[in-house]
mmCIF file of the protein (N, C-alpha, C, O) and its ligand, coordinates in Angstrom:
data_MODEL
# 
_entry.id   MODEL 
# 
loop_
_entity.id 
_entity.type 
_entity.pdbx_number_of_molecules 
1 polymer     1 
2 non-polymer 1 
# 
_entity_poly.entity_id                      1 
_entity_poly.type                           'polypeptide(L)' 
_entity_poly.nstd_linkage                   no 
_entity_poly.nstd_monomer                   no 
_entity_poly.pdbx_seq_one_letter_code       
;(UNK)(UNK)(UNK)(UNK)(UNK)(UNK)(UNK)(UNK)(UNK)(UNK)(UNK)(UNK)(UNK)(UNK)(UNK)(UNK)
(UNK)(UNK)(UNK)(UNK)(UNK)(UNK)(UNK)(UNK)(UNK)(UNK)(UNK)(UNK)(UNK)(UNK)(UNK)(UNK)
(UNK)(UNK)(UNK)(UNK)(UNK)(UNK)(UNK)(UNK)(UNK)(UNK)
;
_entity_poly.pdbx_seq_one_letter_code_can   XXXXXXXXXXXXXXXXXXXXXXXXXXXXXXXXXXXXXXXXXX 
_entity_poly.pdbx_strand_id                 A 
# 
loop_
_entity_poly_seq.entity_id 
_entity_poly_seq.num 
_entity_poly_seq.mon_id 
_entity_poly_seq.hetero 
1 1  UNK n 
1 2  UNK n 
1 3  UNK n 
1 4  UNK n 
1 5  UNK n 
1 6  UNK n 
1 7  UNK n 
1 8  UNK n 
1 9  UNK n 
1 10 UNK n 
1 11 UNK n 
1 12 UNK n 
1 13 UNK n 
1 14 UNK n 
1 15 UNK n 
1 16 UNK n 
1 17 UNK n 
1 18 UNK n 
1 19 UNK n 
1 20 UNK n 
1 21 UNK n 
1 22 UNK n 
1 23 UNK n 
1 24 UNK n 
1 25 UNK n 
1 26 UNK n 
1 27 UNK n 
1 28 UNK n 
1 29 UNK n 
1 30 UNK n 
1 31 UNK n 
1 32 UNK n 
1 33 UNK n 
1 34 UNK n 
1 35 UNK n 
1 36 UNK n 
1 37 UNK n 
1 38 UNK n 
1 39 UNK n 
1 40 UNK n 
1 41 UNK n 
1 42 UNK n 
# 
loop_
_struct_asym.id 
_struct_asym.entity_id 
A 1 
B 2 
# 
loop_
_chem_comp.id 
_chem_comp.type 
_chem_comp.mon_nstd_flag 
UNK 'L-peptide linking' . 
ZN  non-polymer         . 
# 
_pdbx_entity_nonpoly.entity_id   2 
_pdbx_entity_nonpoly.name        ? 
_pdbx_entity_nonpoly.comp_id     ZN 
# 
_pdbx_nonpoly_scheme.asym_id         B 
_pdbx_nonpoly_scheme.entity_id       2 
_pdbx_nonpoly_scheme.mon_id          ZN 
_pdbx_nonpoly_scheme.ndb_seq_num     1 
_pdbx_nonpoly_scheme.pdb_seq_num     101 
_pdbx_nonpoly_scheme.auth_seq_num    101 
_pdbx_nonpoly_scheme.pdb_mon_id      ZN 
_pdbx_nonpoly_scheme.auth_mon_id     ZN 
_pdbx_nonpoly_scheme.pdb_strand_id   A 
_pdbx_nonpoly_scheme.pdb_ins_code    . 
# 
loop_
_atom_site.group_PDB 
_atom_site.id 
_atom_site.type_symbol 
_atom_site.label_atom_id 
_atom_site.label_alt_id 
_atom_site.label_comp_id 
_atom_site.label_asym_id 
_atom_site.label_entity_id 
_atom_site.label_seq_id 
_atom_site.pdbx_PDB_ins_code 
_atom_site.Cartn_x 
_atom_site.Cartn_y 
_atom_site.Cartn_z 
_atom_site.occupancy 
_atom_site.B_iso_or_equiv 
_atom_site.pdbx_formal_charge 
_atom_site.auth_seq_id 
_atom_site.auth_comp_id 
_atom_site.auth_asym_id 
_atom_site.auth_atom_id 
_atom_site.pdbx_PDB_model_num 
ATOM   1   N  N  . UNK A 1 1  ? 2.549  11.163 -6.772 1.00 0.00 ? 1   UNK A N  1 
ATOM   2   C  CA . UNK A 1 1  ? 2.637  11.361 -5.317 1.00 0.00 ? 1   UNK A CA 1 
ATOM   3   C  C  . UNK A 1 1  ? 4.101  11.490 -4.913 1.00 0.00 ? 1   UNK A C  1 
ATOM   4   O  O  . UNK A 1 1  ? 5.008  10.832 -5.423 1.00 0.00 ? 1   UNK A O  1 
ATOM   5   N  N  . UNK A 1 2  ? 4.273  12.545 -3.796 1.00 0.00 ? 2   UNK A N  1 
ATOM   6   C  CA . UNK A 1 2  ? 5.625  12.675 -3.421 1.00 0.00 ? 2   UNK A CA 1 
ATOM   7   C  C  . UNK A 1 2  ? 6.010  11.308 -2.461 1.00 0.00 ? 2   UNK A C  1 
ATOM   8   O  O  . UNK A 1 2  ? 5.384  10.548 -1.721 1.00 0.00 ? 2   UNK A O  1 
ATOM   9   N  N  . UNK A 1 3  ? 7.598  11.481 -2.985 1.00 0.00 ? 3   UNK A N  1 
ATOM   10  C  CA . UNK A 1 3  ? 8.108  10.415 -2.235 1.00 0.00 ? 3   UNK A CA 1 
ATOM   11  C  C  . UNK A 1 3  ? 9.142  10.933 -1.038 1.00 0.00 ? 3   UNK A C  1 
ATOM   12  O  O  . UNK A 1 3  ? 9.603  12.072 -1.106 1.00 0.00 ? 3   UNK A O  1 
ATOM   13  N  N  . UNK A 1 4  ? 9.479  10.056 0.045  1.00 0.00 ? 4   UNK A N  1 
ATOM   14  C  CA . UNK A 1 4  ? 10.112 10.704 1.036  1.00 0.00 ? 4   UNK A CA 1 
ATOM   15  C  C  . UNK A 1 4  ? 11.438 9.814  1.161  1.00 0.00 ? 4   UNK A C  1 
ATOM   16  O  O  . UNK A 1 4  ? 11.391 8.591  1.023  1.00 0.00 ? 4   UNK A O  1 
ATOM   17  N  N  . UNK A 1 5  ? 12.507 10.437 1.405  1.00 0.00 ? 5   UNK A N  1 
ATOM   18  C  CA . UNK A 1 5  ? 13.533 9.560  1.675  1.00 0.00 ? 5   UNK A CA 1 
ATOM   19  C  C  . UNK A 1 5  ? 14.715 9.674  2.272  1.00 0.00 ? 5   UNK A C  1 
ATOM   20  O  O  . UNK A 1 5  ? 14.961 10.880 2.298  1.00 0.00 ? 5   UNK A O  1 
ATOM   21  N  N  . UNK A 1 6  ? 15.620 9.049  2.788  1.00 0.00 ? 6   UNK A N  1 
ATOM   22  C  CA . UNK A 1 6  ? 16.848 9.223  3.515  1.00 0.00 ? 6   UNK A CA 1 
ATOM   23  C  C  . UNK A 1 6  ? 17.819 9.407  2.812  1.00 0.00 ? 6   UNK A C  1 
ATOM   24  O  O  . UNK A 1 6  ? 18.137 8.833  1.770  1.00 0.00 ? 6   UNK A O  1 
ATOM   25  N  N  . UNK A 1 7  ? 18.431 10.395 3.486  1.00 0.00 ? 7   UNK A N  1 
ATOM   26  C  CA . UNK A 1 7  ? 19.666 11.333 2.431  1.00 0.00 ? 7   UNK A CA 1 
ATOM   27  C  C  . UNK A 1 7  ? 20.951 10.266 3.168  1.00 0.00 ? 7   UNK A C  1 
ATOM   28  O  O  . UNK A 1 7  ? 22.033 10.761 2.851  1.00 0.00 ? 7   UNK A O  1 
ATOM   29  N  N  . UNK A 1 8  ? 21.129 9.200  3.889  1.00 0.00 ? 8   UNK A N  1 
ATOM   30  C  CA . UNK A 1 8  ? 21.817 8.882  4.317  1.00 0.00 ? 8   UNK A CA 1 
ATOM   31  C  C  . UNK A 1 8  ? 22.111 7.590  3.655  1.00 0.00 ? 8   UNK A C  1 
ATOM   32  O  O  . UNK A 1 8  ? 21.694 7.283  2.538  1.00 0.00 ? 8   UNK A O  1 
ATOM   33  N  N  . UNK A 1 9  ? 22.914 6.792  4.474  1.00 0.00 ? 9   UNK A N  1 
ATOM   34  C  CA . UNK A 1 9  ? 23.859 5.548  3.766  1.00 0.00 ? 9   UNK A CA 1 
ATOM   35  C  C  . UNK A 1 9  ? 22.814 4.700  3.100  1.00 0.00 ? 9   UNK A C  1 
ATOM   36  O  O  . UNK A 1 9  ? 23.021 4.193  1.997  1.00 0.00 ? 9   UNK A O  1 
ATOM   37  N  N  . UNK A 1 10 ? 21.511 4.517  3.869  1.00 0.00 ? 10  UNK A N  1 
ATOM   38  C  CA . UNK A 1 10 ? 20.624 3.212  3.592  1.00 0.00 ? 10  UNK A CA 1 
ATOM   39  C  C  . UNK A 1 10 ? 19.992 2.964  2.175  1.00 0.00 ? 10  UNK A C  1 
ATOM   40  O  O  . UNK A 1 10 ? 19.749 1.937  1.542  1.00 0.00 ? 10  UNK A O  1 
ATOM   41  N  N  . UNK A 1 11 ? 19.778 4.652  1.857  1.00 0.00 ? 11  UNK A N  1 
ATOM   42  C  CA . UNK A 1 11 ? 18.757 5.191  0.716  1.00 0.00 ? 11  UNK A CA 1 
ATOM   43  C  C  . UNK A 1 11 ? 17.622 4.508  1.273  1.00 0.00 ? 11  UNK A C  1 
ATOM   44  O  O  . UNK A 1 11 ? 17.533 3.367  0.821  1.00 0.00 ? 11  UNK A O  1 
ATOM   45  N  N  . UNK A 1 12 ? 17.110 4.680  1.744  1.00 0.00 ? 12  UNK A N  1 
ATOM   46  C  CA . UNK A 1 12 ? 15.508 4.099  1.720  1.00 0.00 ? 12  UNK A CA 1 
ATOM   47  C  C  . UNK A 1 12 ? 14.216 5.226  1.168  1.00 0.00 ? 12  UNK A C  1 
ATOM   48  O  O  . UNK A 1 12 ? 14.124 6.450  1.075  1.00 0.00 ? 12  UNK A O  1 
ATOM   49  N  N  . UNK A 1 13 ? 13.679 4.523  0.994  1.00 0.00 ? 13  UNK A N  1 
ATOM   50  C  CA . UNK A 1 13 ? 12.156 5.588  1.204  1.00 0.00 ? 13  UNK A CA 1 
ATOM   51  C  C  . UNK A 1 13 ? 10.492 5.115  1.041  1.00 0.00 ? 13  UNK A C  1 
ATOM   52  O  O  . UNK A 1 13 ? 10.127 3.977  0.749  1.00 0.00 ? 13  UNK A O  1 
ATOM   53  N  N  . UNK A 1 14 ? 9.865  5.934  1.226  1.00 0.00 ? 14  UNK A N  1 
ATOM   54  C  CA . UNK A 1 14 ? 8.673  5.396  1.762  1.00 0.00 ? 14  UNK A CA 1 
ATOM   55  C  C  . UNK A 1 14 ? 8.008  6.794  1.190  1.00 0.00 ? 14  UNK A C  1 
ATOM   56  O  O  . UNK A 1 14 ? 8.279  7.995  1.222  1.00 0.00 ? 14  UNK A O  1 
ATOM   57  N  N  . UNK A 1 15 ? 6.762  5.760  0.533  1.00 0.00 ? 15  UNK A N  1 
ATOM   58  C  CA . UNK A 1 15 ? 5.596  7.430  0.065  1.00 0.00 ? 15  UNK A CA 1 
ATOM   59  C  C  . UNK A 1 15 ? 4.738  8.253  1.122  1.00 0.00 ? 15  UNK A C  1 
ATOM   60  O  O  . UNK A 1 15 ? 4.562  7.984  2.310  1.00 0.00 ? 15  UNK A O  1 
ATOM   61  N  N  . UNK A 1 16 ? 4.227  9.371  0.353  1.00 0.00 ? 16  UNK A N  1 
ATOM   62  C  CA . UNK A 1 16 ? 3.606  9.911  0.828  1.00 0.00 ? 16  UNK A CA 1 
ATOM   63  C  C  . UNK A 1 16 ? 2.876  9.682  1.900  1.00 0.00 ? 16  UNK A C  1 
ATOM   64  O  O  . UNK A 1 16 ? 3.156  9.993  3.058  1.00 0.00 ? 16  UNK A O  1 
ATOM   65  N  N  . UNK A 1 17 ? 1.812  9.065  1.460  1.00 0.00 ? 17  UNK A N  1 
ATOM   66  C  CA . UNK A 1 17 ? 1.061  8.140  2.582  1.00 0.00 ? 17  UNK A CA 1 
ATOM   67  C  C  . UNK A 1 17 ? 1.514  7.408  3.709  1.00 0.00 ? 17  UNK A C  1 
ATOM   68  O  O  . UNK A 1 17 ? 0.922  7.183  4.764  1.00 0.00 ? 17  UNK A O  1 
ATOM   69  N  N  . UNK A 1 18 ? 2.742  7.041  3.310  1.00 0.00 ? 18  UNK A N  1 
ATOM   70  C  CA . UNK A 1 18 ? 3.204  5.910  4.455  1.00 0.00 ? 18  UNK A CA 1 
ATOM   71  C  C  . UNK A 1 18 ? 3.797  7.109  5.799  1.00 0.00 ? 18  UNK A C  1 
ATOM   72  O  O  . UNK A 1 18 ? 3.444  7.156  6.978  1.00 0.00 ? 18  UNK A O  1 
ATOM   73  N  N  . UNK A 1 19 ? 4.921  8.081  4.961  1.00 0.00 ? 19  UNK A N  1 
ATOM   74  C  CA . UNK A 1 19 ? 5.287  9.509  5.241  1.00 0.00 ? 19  UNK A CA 1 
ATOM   75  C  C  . UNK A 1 19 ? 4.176  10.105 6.504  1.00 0.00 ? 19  UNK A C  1 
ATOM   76  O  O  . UNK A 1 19 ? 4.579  10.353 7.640  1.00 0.00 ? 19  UNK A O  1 
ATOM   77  N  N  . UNK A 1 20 ? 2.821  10.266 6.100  1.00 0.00 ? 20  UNK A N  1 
ATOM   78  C  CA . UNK A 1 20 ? 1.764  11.209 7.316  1.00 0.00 ? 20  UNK A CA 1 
ATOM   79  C  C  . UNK A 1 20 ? 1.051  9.663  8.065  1.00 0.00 ? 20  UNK A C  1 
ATOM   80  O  O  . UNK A 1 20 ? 0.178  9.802  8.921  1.00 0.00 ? 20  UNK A O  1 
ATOM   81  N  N  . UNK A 1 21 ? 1.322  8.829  7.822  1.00 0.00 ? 21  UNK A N  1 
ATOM   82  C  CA . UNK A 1 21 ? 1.457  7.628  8.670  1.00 0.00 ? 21  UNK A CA 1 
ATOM   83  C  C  . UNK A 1 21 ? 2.058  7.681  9.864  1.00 0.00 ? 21  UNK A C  1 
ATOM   84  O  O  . UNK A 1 21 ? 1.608  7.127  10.867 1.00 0.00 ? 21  UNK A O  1 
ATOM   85  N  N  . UNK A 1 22 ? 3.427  8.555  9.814  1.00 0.00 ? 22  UNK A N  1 
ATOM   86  C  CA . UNK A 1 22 ? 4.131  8.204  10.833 1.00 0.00 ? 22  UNK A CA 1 
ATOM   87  C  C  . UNK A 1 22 ? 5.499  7.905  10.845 1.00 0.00 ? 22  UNK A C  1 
ATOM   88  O  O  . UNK A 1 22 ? 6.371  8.151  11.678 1.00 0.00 ? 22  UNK A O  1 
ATOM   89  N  N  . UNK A 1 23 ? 5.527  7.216  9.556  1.00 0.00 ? 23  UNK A N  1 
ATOM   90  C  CA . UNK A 1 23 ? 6.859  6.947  8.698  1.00 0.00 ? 23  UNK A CA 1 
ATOM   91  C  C  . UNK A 1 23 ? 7.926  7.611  8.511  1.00 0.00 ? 23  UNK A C  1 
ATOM   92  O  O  . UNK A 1 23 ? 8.580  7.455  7.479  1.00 0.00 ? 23  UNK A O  1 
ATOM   93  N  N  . UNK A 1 24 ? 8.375  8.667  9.695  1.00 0.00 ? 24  UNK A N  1 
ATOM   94  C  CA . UNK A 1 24 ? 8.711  9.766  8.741  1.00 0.00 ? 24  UNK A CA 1 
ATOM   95  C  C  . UNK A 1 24 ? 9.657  10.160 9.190  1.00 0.00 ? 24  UNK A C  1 
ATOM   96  O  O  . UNK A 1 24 ? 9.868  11.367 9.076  1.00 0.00 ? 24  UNK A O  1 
ATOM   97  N  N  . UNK A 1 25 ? 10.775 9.191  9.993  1.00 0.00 ? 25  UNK A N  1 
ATOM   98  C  CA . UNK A 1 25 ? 12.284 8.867  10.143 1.00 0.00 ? 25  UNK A CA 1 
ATOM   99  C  C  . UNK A 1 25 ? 12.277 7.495  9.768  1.00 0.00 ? 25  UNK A C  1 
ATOM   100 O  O  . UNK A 1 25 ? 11.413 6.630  9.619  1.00 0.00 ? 25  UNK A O  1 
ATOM   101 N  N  . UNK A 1 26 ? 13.966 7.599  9.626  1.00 0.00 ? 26  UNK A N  1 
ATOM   102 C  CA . UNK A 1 26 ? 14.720 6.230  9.192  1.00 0.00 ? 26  UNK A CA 1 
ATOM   103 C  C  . UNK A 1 26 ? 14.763 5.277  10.084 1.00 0.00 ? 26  UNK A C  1 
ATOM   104 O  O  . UNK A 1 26 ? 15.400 5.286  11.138 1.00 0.00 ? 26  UNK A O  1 
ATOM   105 N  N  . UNK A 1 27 ? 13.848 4.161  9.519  1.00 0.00 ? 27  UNK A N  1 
ATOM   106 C  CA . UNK A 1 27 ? 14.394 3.550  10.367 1.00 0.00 ? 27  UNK A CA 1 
ATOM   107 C  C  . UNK A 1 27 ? 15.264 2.277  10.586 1.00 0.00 ? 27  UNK A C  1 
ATOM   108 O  O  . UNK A 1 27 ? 14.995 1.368  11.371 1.00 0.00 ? 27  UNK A O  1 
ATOM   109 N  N  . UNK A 1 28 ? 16.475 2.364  9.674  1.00 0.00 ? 28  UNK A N  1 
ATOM   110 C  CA . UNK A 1 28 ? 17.354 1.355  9.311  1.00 0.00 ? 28  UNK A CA 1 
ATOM   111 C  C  . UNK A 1 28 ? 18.569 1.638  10.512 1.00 0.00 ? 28  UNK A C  1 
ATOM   112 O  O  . UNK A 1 28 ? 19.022 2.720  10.883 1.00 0.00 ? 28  UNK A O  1 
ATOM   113 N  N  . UNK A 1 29 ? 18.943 0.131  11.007 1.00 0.00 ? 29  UNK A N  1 
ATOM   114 C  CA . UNK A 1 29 ? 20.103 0.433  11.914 1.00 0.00 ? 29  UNK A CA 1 
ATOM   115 C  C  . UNK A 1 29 ? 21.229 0.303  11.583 1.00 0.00 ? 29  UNK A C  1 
ATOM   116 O  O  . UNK A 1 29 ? 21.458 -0.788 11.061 1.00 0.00 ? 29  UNK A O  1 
ATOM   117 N  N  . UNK A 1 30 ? 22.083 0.991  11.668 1.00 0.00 ? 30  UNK A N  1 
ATOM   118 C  CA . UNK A 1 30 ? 23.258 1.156  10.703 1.00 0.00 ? 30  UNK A CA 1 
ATOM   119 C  C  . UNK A 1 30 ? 23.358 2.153  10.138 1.00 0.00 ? 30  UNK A C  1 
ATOM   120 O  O  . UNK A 1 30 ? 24.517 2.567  10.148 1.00 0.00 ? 30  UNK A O  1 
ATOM   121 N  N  . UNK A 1 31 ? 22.547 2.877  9.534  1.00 0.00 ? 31  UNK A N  1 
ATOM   122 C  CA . UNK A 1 31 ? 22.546 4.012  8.474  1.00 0.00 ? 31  UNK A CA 1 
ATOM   123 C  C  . UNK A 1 31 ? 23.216 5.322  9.418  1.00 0.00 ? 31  UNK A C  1 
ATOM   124 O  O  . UNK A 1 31 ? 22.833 5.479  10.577 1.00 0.00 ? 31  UNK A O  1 
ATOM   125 N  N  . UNK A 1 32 ? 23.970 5.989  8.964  1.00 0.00 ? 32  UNK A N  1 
ATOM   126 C  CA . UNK A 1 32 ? 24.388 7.218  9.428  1.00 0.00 ? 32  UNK A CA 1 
ATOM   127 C  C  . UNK A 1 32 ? 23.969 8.248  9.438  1.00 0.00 ? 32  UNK A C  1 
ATOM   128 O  O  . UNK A 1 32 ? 24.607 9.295  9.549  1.00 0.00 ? 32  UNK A O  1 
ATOM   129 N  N  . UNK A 1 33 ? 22.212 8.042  9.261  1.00 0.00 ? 33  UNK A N  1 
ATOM   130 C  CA . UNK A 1 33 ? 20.809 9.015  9.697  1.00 0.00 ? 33  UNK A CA 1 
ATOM   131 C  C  . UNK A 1 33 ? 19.755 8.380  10.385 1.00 0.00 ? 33  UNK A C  1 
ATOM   132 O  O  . UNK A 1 33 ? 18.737 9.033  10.612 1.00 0.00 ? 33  UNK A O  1 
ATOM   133 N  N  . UNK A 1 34 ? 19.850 7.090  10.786 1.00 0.00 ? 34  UNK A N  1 
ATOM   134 C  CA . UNK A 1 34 ? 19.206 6.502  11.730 1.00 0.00 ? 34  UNK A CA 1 
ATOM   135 C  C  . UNK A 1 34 ? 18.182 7.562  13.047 1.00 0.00 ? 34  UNK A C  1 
ATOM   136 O  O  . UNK A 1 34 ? 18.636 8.234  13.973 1.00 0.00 ? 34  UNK A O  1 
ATOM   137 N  N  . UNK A 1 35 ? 17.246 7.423  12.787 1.00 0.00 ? 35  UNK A N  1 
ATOM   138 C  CA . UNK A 1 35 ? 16.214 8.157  13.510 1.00 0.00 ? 35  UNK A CA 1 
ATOM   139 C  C  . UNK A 1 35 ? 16.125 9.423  12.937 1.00 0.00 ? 35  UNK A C  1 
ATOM   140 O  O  . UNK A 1 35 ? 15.308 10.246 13.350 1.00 0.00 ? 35  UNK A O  1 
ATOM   141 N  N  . UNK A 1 36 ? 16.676 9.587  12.281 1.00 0.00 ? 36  UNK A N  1 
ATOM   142 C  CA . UNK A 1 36 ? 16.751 11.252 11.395 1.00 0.00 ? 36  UNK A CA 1 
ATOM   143 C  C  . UNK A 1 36 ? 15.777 11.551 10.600 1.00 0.00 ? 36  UNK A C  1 
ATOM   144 O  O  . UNK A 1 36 ? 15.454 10.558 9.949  1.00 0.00 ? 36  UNK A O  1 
ATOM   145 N  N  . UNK A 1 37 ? 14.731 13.106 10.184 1.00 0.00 ? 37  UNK A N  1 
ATOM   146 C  CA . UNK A 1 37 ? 13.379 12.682 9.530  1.00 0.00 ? 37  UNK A CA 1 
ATOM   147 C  C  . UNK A 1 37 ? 13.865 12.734 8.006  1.00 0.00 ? 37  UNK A C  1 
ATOM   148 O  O  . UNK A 1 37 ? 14.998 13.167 7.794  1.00 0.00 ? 37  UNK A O  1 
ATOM   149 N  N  . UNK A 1 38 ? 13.119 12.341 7.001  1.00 0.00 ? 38  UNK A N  1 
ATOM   150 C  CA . UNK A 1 38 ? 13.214 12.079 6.211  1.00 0.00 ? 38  UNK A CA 1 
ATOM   151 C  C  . UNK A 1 38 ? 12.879 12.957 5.440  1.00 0.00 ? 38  UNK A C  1 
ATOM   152 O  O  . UNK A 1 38 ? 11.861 13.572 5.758  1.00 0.00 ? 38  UNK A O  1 
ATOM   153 N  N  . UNK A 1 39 ? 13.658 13.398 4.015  1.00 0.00 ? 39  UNK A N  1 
ATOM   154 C  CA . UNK A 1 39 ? 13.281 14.510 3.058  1.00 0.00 ? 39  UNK A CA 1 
ATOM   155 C  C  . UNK A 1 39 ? 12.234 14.315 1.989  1.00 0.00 ? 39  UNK A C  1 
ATOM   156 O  O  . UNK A 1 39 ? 11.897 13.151 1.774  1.00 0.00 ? 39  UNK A O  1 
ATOM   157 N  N  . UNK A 1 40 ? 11.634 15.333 1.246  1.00 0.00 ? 40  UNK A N  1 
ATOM   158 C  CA . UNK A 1 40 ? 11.083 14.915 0.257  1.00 0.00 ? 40  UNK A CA 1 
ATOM   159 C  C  . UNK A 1 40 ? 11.802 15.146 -1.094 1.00 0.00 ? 40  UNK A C  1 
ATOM   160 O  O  . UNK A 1 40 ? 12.614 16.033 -1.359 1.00 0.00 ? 40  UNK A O  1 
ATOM   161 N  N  . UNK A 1 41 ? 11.286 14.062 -1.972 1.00 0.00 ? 41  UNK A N  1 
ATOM   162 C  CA . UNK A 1 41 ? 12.382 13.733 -3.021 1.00 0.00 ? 41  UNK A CA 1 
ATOM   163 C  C  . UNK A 1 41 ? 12.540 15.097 -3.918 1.00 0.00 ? 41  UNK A C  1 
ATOM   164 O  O  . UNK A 1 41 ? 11.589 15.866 -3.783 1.00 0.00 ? 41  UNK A O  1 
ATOM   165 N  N  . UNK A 1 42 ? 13.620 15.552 -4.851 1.00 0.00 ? 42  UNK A N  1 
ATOM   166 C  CA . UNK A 1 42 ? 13.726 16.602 -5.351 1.00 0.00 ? 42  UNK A CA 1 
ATOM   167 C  C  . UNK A 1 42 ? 13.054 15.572 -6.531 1.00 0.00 ? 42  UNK A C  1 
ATOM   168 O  O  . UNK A 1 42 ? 12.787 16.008 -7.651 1.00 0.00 ? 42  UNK A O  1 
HETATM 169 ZN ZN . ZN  B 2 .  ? 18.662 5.882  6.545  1.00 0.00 2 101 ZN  A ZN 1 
# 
């Protein structure tokens, strides 16, 4: 399953599922993509 994640400071990420959940910006405060949507992993 694809994974989704932030190209920004936090690295986070969250799968697929969580991803069409809703999941599908950052939502770490601090990160320098904060609210930004999230990519899928290469
Ligand atoms: Zn982030």
């Amino acid at each position: 399953m694809a994974r989704y994640v932030c190209t920004g400071t936090c690295g986070g990420s969250v799968s697929e599922a969580e991803f069409k959940r809703g999941k599908n910006k950052c939502g770490t405060k601090g990160c320098n993509r904060y609210g930004k949507q999230l990519v899928m992993e290469k």
